[in-house]
C-alpha positions in Angstrom: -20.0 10.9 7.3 -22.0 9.5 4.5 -23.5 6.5 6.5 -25.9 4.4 4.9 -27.6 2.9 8.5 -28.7 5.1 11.0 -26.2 3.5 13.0 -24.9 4.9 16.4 -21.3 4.7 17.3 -19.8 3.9 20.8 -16.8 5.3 21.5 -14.5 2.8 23.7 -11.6 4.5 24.8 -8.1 2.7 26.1 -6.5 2.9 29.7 -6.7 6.9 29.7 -8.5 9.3 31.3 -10.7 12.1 29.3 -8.3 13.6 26.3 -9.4 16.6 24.3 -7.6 17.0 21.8 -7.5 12.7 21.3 -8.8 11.6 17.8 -11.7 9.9 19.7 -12.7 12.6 21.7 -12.8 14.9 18.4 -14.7 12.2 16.5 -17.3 12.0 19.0 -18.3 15.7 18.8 -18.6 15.5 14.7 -21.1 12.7 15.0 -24.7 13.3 14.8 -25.3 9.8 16.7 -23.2 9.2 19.3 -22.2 7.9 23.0 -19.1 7.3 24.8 -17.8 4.8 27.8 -16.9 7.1 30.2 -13.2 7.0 30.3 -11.3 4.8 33.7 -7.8 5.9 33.7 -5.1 3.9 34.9 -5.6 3.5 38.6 -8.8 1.0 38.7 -7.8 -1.2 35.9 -10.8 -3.9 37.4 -11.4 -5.3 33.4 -14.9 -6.4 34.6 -16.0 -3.0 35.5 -15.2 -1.9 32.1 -17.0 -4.4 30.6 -20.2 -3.9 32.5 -19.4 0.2 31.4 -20.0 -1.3 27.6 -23.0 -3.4 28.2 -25.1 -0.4 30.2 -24.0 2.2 27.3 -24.5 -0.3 24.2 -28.2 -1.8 25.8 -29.0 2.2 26.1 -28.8 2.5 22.1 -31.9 1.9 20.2 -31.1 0.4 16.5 -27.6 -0.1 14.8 -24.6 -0.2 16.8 -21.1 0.7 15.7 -18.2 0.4 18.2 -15.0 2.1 17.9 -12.8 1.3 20.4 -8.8 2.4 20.5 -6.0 0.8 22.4 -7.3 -0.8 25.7 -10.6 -0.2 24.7 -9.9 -3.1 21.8 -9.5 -5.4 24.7 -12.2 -4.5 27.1 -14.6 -4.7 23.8 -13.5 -7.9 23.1 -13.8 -9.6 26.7 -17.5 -7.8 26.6 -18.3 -9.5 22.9 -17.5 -13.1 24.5 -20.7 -12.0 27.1 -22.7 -9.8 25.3 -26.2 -10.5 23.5 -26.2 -6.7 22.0 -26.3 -7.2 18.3 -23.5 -5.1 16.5 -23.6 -3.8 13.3 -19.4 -3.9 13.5 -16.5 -2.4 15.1 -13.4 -0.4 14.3 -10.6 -1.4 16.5 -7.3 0.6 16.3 -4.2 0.4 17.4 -4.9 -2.4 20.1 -2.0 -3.1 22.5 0.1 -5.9 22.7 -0.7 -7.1 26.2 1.2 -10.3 26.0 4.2 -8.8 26.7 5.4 -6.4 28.9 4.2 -3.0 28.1 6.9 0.4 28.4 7.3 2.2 31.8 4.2 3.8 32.9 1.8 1.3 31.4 0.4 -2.2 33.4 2.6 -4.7 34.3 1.4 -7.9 32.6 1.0 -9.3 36.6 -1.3 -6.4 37.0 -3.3 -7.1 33.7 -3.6 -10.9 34.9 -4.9 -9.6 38.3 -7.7 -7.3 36.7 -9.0 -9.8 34.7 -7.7 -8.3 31.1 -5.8 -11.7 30.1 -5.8 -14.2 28.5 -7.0 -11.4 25.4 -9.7 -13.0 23.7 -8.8 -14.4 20.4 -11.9 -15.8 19.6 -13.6 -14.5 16.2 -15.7 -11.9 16.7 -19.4 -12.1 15.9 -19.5 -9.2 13.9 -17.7 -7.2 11.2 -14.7 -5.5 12.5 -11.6 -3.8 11.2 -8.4 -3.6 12.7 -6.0 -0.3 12.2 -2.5 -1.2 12.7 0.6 1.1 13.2 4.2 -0.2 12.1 5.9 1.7 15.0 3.1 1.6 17.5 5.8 1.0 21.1 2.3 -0.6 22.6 2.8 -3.1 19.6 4.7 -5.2 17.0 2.7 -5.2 14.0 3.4 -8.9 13.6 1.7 -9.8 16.5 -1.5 -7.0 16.1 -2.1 -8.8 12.4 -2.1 -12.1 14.4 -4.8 -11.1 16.4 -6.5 -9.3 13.6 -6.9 -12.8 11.8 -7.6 -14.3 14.9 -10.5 -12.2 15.7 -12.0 -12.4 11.9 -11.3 -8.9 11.5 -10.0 -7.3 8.1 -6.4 -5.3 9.0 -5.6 -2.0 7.9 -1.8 -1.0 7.9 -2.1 2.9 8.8 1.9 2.7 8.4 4.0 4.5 10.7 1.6 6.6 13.1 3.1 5.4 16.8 -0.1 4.7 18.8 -2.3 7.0 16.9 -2.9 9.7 20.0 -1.9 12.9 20.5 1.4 11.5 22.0 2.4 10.4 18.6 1.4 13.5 16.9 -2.7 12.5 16.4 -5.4 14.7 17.2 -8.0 14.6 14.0 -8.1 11.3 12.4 -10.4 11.6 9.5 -9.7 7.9 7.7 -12.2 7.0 10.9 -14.8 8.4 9.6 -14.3 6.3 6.0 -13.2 2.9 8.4 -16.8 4.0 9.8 -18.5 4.3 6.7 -17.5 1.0 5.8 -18.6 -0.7 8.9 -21.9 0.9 7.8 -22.0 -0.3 4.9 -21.3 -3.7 5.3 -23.9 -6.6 5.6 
């Protein structure tokens, strides 16, 4: 990673629990700075307590902050942004879900979102840089709707084409166009 800030990067993972072979995972241990949110699963889904999980890592990082957050983790980072003083340097969001609509068997109902706090999604602009990695066949999300939000949020979208949800479900481990989406981030400003 040729990164021109000494920035850190905070890894935000979605509604999983700890993946090893998960692009994020892997990213994490090629970075010379970086944390992670500790990842929640599926059974507390309590939006709030994920929230508060950003704030404590991000206020614990001295200097430039980078977030990269995938799937659920776009949401919970951009309920946190709306309460957050934490200056960012920018984010990399990817593959965020649709959680308008009613997500596939063994995902959240959207009454169960509503009741944990995760809607309405924010779709304010975010106050810092961000980038937004879509997938035309993601089953979490239409592509239409993912660049809506992406304009919504201010945040420049990248069509990865056809790559599912980008995990190891869909035939991801290593995802080395983070690391250049990250150098960007860096870059910026």
């Amino acid at each position: 990673m040729n990164t021109p800030i000494e920035a850190t990067v905070l890894i935000v993972p979605g509604l999983r629990d700890h993946v090893a072979q998960h692009w994020q995972t892997l990213l994490a241990a090629r970075l010379p700075r970086v944390r992670s949110v500790a990842p929640m699963g599926r059974v507390d889904l309590n939006c709030a307590a994920r929230v508060a999980a950003i704030e404590r890592e991000a206020q614990a990082i001295e200097g430039p902050l980078i977030l990269v957050a995938h799937s659920g983790g776009v949401i919970t980072l951009l309920h946190w942004a709306r309460q957050t003083r934490r200056a960012v340097h920018g984010a990399l969001l990817a593959t965020p879900p649709d959680f308008d609509v009613e997500m596939p068997a063994g995902y959240p109902s959207l009454d169960e979102l509503r009741r944990a706090g995760w809607l309405p999604v924010p779709r304010d602009p975010l106050p810092f840089p961000s980038i937004v990695a879509a997938s035309r066949n993601d089953p979490l999300a239409r592509f239409g709707s993912v660049a809506e939000l992406a304009f919504c949020w201010g945040s420049r979208l990248v069509d990865l084409g056809e790559v599912g949800h980008l995990n190891p479900a869909s035939g991801y481990g290593e995802w080395p166009r983070a690391e250049s989406l990250i150098d960007e981030l860096a870059a910026a400003r």
